[in-house]
mmJSON file of the N, C-alpha and C atoms, coordinates in Angstrom:
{"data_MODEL":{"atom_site":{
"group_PDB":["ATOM","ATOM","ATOM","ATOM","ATOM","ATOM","ATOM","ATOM","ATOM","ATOM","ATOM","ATOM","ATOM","ATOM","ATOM","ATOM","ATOM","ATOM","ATOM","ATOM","ATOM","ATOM","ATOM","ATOM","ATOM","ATOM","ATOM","ATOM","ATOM","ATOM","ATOM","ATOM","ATOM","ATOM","ATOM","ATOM","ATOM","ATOM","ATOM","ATOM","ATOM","ATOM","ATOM","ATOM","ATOM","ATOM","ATOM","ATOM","ATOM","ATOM","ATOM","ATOM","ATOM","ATOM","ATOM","ATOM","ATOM","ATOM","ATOM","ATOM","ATOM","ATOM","ATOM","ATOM","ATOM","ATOM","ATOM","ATOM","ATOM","ATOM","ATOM","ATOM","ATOM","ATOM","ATOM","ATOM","ATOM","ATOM","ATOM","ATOM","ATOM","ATOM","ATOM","ATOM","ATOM","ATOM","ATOM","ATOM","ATOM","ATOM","ATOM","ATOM","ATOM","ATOM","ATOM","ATOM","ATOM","ATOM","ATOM","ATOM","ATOM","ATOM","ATOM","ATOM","ATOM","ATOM","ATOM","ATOM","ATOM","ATOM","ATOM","ATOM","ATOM","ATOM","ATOM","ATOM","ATOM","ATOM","ATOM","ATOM","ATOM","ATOM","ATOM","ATOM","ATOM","ATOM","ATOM","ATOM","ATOM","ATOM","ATOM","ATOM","ATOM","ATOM","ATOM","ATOM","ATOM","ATOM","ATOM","ATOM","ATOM","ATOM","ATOM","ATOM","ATOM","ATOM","ATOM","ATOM","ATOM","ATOM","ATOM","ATOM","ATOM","ATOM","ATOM","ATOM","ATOM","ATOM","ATOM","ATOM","ATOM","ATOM","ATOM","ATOM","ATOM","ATOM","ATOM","ATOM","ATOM","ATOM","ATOM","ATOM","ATOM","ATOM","ATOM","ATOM","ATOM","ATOM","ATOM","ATOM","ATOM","ATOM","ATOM","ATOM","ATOM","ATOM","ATOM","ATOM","ATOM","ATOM","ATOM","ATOM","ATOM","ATOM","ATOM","ATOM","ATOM","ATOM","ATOM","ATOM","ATOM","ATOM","ATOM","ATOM","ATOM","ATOM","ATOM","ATOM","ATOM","ATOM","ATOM","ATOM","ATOM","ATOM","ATOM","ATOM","ATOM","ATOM","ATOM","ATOM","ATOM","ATOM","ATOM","ATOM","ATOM"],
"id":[1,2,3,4,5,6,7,8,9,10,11,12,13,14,15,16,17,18,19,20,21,22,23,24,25,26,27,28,29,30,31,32,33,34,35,36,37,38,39,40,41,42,43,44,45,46,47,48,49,50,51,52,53,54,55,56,57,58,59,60,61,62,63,64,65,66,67,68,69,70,71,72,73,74,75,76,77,78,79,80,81,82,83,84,85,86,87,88,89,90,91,92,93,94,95,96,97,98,99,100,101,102,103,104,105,106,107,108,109,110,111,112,113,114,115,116,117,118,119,120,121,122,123,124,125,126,127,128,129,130,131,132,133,134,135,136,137,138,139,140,141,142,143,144,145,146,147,148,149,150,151,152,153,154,155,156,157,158,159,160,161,162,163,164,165,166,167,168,169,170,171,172,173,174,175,176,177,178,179,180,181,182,183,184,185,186,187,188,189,190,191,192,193,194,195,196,197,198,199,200,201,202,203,204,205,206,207,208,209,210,211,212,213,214,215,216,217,218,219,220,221,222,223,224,225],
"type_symbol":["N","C","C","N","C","C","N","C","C","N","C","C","N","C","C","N","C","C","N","C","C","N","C","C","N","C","C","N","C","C","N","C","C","N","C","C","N","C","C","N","C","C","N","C","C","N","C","C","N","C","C","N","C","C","N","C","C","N","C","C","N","C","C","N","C","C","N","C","C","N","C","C","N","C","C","N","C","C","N","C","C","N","C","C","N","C","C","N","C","C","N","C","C","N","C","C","N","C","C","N","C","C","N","C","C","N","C","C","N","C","C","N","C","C","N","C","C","N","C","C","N","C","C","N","C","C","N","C","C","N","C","C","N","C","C","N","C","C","N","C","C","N","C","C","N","C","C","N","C","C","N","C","C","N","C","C","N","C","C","N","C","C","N","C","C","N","C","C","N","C","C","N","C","C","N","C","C","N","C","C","N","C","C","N","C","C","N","C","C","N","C","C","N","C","C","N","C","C","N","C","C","N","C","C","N","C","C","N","C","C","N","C","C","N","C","C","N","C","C","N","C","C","N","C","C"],
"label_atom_id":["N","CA","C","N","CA","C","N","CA","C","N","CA","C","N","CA","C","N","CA","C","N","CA","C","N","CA","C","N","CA","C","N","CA","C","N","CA","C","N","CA","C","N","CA","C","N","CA","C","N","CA","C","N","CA","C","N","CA","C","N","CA","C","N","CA","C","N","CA","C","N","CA","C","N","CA","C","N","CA","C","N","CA","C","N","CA","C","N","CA","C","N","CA","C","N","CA","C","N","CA","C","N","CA","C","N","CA","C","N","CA","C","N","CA","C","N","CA","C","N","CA","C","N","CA","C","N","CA","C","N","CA","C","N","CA","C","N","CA","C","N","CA","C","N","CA","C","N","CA","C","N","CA","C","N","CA","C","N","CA","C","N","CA","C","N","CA","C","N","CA","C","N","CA","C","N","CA","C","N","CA","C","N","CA","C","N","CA","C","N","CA","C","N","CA","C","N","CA","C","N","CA","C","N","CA","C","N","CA","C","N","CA","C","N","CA","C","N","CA","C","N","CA","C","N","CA","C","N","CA","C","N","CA","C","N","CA","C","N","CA","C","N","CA","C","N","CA","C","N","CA","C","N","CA","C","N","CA","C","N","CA","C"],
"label_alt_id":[null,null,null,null,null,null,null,null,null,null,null,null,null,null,null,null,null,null,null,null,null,null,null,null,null,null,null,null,null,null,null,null,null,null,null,null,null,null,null,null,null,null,null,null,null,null,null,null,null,null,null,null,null,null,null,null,null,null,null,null,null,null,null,null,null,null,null,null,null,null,null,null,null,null,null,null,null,null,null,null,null,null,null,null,null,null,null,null,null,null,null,null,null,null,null,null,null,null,null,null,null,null,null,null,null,null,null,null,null,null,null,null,null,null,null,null,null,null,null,null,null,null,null,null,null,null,null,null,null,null,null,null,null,null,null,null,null,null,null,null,null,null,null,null,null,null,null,null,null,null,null,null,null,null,null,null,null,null,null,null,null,null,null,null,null,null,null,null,null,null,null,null,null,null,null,null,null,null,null,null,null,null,null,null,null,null,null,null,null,null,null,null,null,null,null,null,null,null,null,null,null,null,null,null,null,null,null,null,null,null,null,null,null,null,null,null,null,null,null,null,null,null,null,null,null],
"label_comp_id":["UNK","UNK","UNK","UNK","UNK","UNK","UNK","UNK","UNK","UNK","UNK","UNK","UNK","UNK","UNK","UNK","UNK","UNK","UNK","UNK","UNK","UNK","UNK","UNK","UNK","UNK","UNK","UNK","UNK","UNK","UNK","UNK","UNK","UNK","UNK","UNK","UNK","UNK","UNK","UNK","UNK","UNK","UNK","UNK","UNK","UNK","UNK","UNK","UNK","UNK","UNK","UNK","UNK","UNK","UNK","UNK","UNK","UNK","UNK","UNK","UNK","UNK","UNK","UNK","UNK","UNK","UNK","UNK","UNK","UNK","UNK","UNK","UNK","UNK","UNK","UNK","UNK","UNK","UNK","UNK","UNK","UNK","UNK","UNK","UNK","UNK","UNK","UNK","UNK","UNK","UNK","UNK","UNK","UNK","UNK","UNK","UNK","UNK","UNK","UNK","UNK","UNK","UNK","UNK","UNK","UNK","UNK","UNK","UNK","UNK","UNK","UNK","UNK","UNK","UNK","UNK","UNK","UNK","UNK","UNK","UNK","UNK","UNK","UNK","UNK","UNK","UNK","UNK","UNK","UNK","UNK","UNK","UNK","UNK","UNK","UNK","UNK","UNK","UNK","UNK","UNK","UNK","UNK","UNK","UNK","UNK","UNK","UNK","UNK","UNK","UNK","UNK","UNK","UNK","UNK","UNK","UNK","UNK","UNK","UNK","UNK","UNK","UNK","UNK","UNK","UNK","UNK","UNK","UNK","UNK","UNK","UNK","UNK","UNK","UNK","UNK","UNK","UNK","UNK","UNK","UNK","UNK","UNK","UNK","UNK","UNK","UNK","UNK","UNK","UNK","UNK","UNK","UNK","UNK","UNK","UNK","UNK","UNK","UNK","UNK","UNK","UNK","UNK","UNK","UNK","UNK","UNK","UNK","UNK","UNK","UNK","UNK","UNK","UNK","UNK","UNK","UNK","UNK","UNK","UNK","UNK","UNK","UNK","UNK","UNK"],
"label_asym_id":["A","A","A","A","A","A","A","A","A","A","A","A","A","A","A","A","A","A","A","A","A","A","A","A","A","A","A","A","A","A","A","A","A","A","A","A","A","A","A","A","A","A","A","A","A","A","A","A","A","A","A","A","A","A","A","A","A","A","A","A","A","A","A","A","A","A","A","A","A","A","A","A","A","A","A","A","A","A","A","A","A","A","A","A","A","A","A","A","A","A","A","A","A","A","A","A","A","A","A","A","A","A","A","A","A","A","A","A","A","A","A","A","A","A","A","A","A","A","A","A","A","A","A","A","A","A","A","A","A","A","A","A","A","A","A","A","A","A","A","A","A","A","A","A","A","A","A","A","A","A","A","A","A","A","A","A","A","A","A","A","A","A","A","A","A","A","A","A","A","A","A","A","A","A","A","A","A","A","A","A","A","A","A","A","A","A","A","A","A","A","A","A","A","A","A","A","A","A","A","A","A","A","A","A","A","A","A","A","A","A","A","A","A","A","A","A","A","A","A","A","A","A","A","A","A"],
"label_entity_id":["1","1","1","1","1","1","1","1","1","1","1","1","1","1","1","1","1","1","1","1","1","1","1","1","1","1","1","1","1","1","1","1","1","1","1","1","1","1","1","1","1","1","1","1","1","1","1","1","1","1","1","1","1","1","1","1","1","1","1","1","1","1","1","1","1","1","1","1","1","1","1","1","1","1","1","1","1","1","1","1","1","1","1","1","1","1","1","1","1","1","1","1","1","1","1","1","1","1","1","1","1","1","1","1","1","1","1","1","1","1","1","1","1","1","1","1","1","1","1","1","1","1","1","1","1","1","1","1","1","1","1","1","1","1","1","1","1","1","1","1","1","1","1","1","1","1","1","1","1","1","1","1","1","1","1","1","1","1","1","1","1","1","1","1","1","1","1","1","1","1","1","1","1","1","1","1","1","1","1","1","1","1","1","1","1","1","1","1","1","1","1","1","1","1","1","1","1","1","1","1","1","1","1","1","1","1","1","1","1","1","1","1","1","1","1","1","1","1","1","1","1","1","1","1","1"],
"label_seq_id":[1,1,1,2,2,2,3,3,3,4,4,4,5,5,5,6,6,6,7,7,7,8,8,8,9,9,9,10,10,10,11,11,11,12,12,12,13,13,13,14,14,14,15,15,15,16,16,16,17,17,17,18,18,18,19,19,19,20,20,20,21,21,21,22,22,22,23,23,23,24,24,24,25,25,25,26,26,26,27,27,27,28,28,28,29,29,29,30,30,30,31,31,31,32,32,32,33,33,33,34,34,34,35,35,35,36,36,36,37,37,37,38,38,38,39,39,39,40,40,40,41,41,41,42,42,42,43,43,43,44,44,44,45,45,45,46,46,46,47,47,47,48,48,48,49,49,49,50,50,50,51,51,51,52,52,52,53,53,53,54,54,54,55,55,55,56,56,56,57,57,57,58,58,58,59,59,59,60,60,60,61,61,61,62,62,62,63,63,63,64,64,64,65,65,65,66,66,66,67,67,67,68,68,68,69,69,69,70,70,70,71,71,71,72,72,72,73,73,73,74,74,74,75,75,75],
"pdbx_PDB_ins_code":[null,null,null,null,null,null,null,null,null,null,null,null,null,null,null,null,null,null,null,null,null,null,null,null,null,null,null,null,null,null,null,null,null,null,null,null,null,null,null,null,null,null,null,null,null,null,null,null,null,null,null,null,null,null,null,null,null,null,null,null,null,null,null,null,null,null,null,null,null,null,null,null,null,null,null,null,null,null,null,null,null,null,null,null,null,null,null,null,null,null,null,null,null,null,null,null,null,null,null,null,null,null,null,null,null,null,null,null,null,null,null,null,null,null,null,null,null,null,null,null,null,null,null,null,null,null,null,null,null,null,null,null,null,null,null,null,null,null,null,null,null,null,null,null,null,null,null,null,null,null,null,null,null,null,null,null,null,null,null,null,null,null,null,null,null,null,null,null,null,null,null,null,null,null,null,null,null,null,null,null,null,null,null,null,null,null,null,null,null,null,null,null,null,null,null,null,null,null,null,null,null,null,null,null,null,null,null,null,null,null,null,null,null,null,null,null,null,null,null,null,null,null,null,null,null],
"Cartn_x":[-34.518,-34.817,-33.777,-34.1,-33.208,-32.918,-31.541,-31.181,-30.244,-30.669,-30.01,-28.555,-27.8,-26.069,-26.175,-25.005,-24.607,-24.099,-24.619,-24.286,-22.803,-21.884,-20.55,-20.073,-20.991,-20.813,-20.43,-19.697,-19.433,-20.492,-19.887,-21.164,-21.408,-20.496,-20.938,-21.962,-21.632,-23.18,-24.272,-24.035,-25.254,-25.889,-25.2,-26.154,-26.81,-25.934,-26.689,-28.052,-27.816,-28.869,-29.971,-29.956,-30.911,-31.64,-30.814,-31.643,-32.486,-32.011,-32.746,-34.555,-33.851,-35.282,-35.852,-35.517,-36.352,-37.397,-36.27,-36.917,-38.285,-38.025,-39.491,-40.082,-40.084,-41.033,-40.75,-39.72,-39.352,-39.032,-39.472,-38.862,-38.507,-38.895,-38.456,-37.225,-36.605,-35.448,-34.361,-35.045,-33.813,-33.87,-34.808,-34.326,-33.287,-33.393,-32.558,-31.236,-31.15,-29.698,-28.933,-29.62,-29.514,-28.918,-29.832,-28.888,-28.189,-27.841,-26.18,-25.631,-25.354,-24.71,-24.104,-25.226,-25.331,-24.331,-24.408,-24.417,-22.706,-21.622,-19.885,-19.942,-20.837,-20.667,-22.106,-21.955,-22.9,-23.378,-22.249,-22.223,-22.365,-22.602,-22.463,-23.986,-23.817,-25.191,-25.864,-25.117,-26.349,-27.199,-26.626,-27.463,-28.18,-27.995,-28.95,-30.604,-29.99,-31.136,-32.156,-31.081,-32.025,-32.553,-31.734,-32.609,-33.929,-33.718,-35.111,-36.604,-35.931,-36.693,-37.542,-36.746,-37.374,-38.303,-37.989,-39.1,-40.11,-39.611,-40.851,-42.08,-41.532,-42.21,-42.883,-42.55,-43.055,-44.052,-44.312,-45.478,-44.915,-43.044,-42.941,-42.52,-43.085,-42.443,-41.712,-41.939,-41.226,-40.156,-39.613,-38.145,-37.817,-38.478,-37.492,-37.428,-38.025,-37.497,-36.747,-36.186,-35.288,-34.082,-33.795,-32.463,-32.778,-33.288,-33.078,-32.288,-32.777,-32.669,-31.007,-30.373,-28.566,-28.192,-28.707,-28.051,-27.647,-25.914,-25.578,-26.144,-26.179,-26.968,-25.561,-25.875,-24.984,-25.516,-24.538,-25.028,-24.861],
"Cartn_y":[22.081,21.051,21.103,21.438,21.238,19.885,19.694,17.765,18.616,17.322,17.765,16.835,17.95,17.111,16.424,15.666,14.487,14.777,13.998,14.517,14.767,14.303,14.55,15.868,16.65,17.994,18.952,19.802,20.847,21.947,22.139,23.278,24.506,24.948,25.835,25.386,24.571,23.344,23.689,22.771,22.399,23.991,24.923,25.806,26.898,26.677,26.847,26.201,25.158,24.252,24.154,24.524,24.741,26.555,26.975,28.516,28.402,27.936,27.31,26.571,25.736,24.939,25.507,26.579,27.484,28.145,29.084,29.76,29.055,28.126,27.237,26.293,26.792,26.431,24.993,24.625,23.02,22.646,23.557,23.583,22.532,21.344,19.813,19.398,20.118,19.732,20.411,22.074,23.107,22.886,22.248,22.351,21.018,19.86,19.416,19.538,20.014,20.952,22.001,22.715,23.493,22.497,21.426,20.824,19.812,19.271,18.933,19.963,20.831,21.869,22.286,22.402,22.874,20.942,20.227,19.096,19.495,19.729,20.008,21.326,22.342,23.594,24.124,23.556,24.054,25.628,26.342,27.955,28.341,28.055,28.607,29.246,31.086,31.982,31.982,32.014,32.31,31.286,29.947,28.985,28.886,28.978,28.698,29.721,31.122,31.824,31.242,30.174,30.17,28.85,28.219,26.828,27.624,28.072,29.045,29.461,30.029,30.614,29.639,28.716,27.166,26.883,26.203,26.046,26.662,28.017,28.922,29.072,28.97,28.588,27.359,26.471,24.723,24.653,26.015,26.175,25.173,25.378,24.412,25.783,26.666,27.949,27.62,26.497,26.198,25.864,24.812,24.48,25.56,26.616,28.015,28.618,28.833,29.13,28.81,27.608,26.604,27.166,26.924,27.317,28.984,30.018,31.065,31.405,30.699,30.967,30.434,29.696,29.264,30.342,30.941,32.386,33.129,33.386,34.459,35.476,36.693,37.75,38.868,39.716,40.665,42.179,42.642,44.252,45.278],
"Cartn_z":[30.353,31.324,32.446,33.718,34.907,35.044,35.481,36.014,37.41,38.103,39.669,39.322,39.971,40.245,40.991,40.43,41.379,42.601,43.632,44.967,45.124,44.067,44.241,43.83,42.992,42.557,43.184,42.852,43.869,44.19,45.497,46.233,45.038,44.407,43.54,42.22,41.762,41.502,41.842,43.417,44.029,44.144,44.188,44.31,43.447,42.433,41.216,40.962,40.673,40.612,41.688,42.583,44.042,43.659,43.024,42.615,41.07,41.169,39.532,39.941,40.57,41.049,42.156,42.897,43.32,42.425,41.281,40.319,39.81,39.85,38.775,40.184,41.1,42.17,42.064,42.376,42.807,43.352,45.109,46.279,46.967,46.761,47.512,46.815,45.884,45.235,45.7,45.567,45.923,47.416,48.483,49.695,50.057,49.136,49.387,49.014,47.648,47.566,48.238,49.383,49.951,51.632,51.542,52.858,52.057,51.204,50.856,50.895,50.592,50.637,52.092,53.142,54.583,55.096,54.99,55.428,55.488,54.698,54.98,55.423,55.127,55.412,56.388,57.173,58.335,59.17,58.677,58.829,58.458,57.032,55.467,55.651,56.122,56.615,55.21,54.098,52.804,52.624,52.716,52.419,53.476,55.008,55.646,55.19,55.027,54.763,52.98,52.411,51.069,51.362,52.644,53.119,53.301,54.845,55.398,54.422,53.442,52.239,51.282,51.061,50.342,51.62,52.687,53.77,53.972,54.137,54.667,53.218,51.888,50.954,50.541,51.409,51.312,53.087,53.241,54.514,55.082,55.743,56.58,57.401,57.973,59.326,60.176,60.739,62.03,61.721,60.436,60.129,59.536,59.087,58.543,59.736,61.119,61.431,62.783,62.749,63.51,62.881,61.396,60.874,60.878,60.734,61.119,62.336,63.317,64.622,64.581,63.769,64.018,63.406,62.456,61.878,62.595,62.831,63.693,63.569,64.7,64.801,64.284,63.483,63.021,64.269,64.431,65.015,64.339],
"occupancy":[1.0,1.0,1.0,1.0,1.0,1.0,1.0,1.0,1.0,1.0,1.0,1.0,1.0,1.0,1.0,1.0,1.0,1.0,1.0,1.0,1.0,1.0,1.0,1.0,1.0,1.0,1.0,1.0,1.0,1.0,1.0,1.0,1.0,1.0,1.0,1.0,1.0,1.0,1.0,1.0,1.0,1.0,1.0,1.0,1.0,1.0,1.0,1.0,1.0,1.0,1.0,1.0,1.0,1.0,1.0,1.0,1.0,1.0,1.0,1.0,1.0,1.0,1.0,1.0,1.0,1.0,1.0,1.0,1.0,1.0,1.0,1.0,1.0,1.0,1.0,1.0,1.0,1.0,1.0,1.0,1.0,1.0,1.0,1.0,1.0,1.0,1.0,1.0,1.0,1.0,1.0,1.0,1.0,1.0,1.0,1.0,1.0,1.0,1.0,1.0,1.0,1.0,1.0,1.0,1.0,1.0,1.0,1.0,1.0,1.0,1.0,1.0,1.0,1.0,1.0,1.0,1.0,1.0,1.0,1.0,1.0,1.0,1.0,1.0,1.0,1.0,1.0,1.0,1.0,1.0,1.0,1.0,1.0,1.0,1.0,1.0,1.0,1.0,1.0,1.0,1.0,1.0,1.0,1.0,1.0,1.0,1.0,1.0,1.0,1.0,1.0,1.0,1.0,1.0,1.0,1.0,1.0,1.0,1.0,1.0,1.0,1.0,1.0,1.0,1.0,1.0,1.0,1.0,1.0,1.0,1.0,1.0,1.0,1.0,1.0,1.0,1.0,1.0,1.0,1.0,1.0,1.0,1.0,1.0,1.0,1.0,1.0,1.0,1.0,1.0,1.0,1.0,1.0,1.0,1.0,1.0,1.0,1.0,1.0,1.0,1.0,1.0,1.0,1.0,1.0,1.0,1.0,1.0,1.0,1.0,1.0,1.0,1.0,1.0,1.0,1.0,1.0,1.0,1.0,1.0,1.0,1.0,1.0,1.0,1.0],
"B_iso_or_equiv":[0.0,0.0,0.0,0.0,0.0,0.0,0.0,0.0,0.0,0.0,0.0,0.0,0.0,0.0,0.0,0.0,0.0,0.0,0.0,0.0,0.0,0.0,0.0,0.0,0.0,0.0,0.0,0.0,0.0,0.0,0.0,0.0,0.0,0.0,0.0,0.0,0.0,0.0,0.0,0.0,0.0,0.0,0.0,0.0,0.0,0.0,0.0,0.0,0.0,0.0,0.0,0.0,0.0,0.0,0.0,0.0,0.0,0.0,0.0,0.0,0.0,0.0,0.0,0.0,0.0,0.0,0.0,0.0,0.0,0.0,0.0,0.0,0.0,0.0,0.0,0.0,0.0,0.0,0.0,0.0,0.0,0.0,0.0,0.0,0.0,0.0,0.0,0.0,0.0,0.0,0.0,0.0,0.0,0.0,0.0,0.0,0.0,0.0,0.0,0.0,0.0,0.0,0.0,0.0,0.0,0.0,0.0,0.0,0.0,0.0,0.0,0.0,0.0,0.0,0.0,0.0,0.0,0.0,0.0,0.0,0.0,0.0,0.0,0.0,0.0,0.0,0.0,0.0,0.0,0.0,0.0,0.0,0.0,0.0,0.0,0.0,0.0,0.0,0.0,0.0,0.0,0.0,0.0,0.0,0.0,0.0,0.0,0.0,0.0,0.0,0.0,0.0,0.0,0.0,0.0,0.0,0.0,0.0,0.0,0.0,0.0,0.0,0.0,0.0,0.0,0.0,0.0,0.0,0.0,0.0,0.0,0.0,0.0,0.0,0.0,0.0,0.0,0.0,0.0,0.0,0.0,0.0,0.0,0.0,0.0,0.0,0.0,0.0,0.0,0.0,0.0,0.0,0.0,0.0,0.0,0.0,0.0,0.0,0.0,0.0,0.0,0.0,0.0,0.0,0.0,0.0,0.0,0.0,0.0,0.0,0.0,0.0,0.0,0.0,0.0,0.0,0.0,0.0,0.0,0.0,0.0,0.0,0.0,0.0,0.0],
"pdbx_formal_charge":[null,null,null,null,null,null,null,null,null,null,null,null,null,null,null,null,null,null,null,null,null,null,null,null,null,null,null,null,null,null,null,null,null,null,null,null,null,null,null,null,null,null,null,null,null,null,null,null,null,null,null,null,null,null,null,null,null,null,null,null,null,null,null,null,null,null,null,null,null,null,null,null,null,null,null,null,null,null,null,null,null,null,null,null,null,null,null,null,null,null,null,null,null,null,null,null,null,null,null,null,null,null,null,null,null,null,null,null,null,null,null,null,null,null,null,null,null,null,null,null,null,null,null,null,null,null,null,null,null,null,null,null,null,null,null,null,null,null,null,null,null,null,null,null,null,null,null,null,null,null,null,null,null,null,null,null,null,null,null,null,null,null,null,null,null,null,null,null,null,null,null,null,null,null,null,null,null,null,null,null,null,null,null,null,null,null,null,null,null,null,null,null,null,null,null,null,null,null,null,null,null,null,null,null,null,null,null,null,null,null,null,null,null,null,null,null,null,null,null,null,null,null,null,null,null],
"auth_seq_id":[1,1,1,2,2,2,3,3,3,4,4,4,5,5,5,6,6,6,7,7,7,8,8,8,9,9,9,10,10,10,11,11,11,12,12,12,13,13,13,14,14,14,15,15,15,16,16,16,17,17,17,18,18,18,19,19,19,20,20,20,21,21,21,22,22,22,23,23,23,24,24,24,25,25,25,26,26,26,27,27,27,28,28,28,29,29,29,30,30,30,31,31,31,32,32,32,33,33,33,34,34,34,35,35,35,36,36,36,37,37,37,38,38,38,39,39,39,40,40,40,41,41,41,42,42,42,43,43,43,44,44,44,45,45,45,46,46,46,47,47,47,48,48,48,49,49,49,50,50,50,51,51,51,52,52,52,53,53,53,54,54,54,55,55,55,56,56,56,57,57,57,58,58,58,59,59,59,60,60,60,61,61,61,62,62,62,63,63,63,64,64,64,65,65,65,66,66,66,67,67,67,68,68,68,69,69,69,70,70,70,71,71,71,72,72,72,73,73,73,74,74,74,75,75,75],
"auth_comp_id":["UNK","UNK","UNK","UNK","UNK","UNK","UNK","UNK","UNK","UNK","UNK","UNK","UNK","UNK","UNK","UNK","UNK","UNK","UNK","UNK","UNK","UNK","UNK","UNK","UNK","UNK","UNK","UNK","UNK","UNK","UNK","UNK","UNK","UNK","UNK","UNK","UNK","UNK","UNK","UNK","UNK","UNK","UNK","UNK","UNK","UNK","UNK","UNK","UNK","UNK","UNK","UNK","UNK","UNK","UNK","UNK","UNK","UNK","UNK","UNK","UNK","UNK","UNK","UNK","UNK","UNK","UNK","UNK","UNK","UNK","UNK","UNK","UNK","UNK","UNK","UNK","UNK","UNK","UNK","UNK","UNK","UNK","UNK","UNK","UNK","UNK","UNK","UNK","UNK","UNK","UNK","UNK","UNK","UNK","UNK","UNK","UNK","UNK","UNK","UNK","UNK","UNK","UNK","UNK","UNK","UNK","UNK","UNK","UNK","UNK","UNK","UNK","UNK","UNK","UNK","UNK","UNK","UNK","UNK","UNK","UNK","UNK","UNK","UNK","UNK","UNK","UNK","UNK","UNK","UNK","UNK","UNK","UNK","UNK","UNK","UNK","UNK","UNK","UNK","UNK","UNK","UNK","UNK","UNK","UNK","UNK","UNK","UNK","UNK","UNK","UNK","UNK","UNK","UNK","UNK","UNK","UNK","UNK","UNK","UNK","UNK","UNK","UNK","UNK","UNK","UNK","UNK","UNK","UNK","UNK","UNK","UNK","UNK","UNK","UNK","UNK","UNK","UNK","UNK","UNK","UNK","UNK","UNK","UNK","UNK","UNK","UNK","UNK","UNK","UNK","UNK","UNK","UNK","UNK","UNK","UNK","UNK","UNK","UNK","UNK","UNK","UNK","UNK","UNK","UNK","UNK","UNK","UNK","UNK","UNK","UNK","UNK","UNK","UNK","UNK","UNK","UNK","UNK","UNK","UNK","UNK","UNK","UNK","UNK","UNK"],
"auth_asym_id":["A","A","A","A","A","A","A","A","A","A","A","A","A","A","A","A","A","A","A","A","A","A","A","A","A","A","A","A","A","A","A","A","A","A","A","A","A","A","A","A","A","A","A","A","A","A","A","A","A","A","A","A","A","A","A","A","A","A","A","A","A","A","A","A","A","A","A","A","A","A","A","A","A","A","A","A","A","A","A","A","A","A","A","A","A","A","A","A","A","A","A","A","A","A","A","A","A","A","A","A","A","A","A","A","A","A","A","A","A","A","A","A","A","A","A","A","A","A","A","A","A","A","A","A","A","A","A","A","A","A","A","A","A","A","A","A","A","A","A","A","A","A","A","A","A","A","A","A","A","A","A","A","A","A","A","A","A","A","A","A","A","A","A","A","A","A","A","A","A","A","A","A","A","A","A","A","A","A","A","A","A","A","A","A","A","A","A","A","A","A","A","A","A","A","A","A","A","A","A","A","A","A","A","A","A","A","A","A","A","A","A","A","A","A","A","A","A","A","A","A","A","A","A","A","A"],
"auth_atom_id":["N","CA","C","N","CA","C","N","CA","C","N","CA","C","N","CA","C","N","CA","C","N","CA","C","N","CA","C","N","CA","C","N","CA","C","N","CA","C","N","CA","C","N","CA","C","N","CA","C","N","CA","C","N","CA","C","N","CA","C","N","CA","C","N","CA","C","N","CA","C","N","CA","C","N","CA","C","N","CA","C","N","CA","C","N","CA","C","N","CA","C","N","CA","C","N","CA","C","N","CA","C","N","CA","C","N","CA","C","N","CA","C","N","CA","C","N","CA","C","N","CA","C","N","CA","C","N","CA","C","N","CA","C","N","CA","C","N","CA","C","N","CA","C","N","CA","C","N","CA","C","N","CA","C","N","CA","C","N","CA","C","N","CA","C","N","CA","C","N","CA","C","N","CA","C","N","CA","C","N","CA","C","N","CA","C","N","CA","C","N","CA","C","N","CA","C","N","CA","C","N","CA","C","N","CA","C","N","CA","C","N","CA","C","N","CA","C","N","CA","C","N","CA","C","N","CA","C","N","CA","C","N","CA","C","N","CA","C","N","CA","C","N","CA","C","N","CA","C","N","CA","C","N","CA","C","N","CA","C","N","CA","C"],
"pdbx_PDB_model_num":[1,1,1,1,1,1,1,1,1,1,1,1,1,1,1,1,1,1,1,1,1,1,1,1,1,1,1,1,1,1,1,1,1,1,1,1,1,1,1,1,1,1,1,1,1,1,1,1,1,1,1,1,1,1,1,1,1,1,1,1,1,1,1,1,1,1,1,1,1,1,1,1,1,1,1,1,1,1,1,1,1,1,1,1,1,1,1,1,1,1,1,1,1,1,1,1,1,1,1,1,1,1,1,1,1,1,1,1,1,1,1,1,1,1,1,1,1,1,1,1,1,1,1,1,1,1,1,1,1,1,1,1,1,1,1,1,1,1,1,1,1,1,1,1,1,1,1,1,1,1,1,1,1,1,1,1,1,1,1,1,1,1,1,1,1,1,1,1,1,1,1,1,1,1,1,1,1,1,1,1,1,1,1,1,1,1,1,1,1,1,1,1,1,1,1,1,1,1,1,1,1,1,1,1,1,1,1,1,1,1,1,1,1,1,1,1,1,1,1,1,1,1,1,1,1]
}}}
């Protein structure tokens, strides 16, 4: 049985637990673990892309790709 941390949990937690409830398609959970997470760490490129990924899987495109689009561009 998955239980979501307490919002006081640490990011390494929260993101455990946000891949977890991906895994079992519980994307309204893992996307909100994914912005606590983003919410102190706003740069933080992995999570934005596993925000993106939860969205773009919850047929929301346009908010995956709003936070795509803050993803620095690598060359």
């Amino acid at each position: 049985m998955l239980v979501v941390p307490a919002a006081a949990a640490d990011t390494k937690t929260k993101l455990q637990a946000a891949e977890e409830y991906y895994d079992h398609i519980e994307y309204a959970i893992a996307e909100d673990l994914y912005k606590q997470v983003l919410n102190p760490e706003p740069n933080n490129v992995d999570v934005m892309k596993a925000l993106a990924s939860v969205l773009y899987r919850e047929d929301k495109s346009d908010e995956s790709a709003a936070i795509l689009d803050k993803v620095p561009k690598t060359k």
